[in-house]
N, C-alpha and C positions, 0 to 999 in steps of 0.2 A: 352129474345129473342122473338122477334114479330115475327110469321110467315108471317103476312101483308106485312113488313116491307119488306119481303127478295130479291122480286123483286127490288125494287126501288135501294137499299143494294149495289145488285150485280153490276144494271149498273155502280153506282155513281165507285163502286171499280175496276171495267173494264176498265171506263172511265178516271181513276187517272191512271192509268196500259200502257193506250195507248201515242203512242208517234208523236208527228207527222209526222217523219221521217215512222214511222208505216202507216201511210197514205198516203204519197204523199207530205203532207202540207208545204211551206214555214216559215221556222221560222220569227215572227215577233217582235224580243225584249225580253223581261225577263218576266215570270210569275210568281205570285203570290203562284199559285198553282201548282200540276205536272198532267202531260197526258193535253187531251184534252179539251175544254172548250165545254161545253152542245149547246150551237149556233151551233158549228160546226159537233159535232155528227151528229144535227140535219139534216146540211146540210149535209152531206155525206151519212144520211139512206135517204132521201129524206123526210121527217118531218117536221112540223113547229117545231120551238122551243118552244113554248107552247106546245105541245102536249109531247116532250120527256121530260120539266121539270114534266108534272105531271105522267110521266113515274117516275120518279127518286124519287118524294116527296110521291108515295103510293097513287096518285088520282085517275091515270089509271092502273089498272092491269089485265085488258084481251086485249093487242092489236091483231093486224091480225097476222096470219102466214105470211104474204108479209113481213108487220114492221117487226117481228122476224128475218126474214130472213135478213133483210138490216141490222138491226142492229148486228146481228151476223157476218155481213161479215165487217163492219166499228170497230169492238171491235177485231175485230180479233179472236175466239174463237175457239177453237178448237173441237172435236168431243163431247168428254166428255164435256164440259162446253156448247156446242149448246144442249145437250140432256136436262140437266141440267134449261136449258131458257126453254125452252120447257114446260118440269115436273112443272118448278115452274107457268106456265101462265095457264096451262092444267092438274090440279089436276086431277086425280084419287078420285072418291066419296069412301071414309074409312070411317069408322064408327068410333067413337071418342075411344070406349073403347078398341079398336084393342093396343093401346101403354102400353095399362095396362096386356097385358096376358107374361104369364113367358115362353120365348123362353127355346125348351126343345131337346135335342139329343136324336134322337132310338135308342133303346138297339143295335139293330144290326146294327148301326154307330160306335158306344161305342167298340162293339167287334173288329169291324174291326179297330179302332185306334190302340188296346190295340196286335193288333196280327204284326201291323208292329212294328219289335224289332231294325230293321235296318234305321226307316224311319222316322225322325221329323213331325210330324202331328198331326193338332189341326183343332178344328171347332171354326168359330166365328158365331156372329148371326148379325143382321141387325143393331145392335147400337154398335157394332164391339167390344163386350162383347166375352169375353173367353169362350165358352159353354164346351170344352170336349178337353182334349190333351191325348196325350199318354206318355208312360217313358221318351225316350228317348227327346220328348218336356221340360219336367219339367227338367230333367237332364240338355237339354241345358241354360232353363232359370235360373237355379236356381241361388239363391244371390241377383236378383233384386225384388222390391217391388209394391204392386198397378198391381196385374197379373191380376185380372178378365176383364180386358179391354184394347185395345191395347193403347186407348190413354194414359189412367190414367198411362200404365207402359212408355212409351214416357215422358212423361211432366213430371210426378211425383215422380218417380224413382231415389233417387240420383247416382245410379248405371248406370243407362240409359245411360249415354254421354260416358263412358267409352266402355260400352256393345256391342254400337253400333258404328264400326268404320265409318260409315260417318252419324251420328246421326240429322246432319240438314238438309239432304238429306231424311230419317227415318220421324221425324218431320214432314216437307212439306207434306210428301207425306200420311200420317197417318190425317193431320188436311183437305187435299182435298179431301179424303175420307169420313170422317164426312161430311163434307160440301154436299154431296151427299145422305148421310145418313139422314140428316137433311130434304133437299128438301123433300125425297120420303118419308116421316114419318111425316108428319106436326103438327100432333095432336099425336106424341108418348110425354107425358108427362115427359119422364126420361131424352131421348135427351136435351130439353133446362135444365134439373138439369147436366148432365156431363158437356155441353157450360160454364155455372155457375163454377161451381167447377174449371174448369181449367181456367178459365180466371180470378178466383181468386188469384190462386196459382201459376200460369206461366206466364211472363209478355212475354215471347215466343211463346207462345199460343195465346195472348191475337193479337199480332200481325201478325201472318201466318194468326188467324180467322180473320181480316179486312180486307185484300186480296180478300178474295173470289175466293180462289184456289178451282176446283174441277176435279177432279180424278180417273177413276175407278182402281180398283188394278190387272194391269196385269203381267204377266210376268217377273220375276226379278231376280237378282243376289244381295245378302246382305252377307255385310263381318262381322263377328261377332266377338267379343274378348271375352274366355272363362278362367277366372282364372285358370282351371285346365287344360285342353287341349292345349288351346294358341288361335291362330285365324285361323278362317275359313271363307270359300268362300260358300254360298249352294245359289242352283238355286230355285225361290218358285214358286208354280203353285197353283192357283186358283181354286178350279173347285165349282162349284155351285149343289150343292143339293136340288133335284127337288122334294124330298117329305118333305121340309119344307122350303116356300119363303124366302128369306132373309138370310139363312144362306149358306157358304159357307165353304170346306173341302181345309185345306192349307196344303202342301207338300211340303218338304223340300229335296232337293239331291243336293250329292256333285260330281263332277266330279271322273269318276274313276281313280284309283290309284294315285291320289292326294294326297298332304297332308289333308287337308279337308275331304278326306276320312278317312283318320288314326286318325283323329283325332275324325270321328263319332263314330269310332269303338270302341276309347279310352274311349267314354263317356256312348256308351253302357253296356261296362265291369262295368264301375263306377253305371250306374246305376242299374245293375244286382245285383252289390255288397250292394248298399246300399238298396235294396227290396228284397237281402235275399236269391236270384235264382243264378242257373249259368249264365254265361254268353253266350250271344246269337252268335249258330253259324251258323244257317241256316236260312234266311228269313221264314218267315212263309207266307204262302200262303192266299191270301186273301178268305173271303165266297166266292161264285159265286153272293148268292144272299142273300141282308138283309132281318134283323126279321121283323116281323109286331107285334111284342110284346105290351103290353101297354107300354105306354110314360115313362120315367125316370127323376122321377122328383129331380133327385142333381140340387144340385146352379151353377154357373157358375164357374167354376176353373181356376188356374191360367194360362200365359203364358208362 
């Protein structure tokens, strides 16, 4: 994985992406190839076509914000993937060794995972690694394999396709994530070994990654199938933890008095049971406010 490469990458897979109907364009006959042909991007950002093939071939890779713009609006791209063109033309100066330090959860993160009994919750970090879950997390994953990372348990997991009742949906939207991850980390060493690994081992992977789908993860609804409970509906919410970049706090709720509720409650008892405790009958109330304790250095845990 060439980080050079990734602009040029992106249009060629944008440009395969677009349609002419997408544009205005009259159909002329049968092509060879799909989306638009490089001439006519050209013509529609307003560009010579010299200038967008060495847009495409890695010759040019600082255009204007104008280009950007024309281009972004003839690709059709949406919010997230105009951020996306952006980050990749307008690095952020990082220092090389920044991809080598070990993403680490506060103690008083930790505590606070470990105090919701009622609430699915985990921490991932910037390479969308598993840093910190709580019980009733592990309880829900449990049986599936490849947890220290969301993708690794997606692609890799022979468990995954069953796990996840719309799992190509899951997928997509887990490899457009990466693809973000990727941009904003140029120089993280590990990033192009996880690309590696799964484009060995997933030929489903290897195809969502030549897309050039990208994604930030908002707000969702995932239906899940759980050997012991059955399936459930939980709503996820993102929030971002502002005293460590890159990682973000995931929260899981089920609609009340649903089944998906009975069925979190089913998994709580389960997991009460199998760590030895009673089972949980009163939410437990979060700190007001986290430790500043020294760092905690555990590995990354499952999903």
């Amino acid at each position: 994985m060439d980080s050079d490469k990734f602009l040029g990458d992106f249009f060629r897979a944008r440009r395969e992406a677009t349609t002419l109907d997408d544009v205005g364009l009259k159909h002329s006959g049968r092509r060879r190839t799909p989306g638009l042909r490089r001439e006519e991007v050209a013509m529609l950002a307003g560009v010579s076509t010299d200038y967008y093939v060495r847009l495409e071939q890695g010759r040019e890779r600082r255009p204007s914000d104008q280009v950007l713009t024309a281009l972004a609006r003839v690709l059709r791209l949406d919010s997230d993937a105009t951020d996306y063109l952006y980050e990749l033309t307008h690095p952020l100066a990082r220092p090389h060794k920044q991809g080598k330090r070990m993403e680490q959860v506060s103690p008083g993160l930790r505590r606070l995972l470990k105090s919701w009994n009622h609430t699915p919750a985990f921490v991932i970090g910037r390479r969308l690694d598993v840093l910190a879950t709580n019980p009733l997390t592990e309880a829900l994953y449990k049986g599936l394999t490849h947890k220290d990372n969301c993708l690794r348990t997606i692609f890799l997991s022979p468990q995954a396709k069953d796990f996840y009742a719309d799992w190509e949906k899951a997928a997509c939207a887990k490899t457009a994530q990466l693809r973000i991850a990727v941009g904003a980390n140029p120089h993280d060493p590990f990033l192009p070994r996880l690309v590696e690994e799964l484009s060995t081992h997933s030929e489903h992977f290897r195809r969502l990654w030549a897309r050039h789908d990208v994604r930030t993860r908002l707000s969702e609804v995932k239906r899940l199938r759980h050997d012991e409970v059955g399936e459930l509906s939980l709503s996820w919410e993102a929030l971002t933890v502002n005293g460590a970049p890159g990682q973000q706090l995931i929260i899981m709720s089920a609609e009340p008095g649903s089944s998906s509720e009975h069925a979190l409650k089913a998994l709580g008892r389960i997991a009460a049971q199998d760590a030895g405790l009673d089972s949980p009958s009163q939410p437990s109330q979060p700190s007001p406010e986290l430790s500043s304790d020294a760092a905690d250095h555990s590995p990354p845990v499952t999903l």
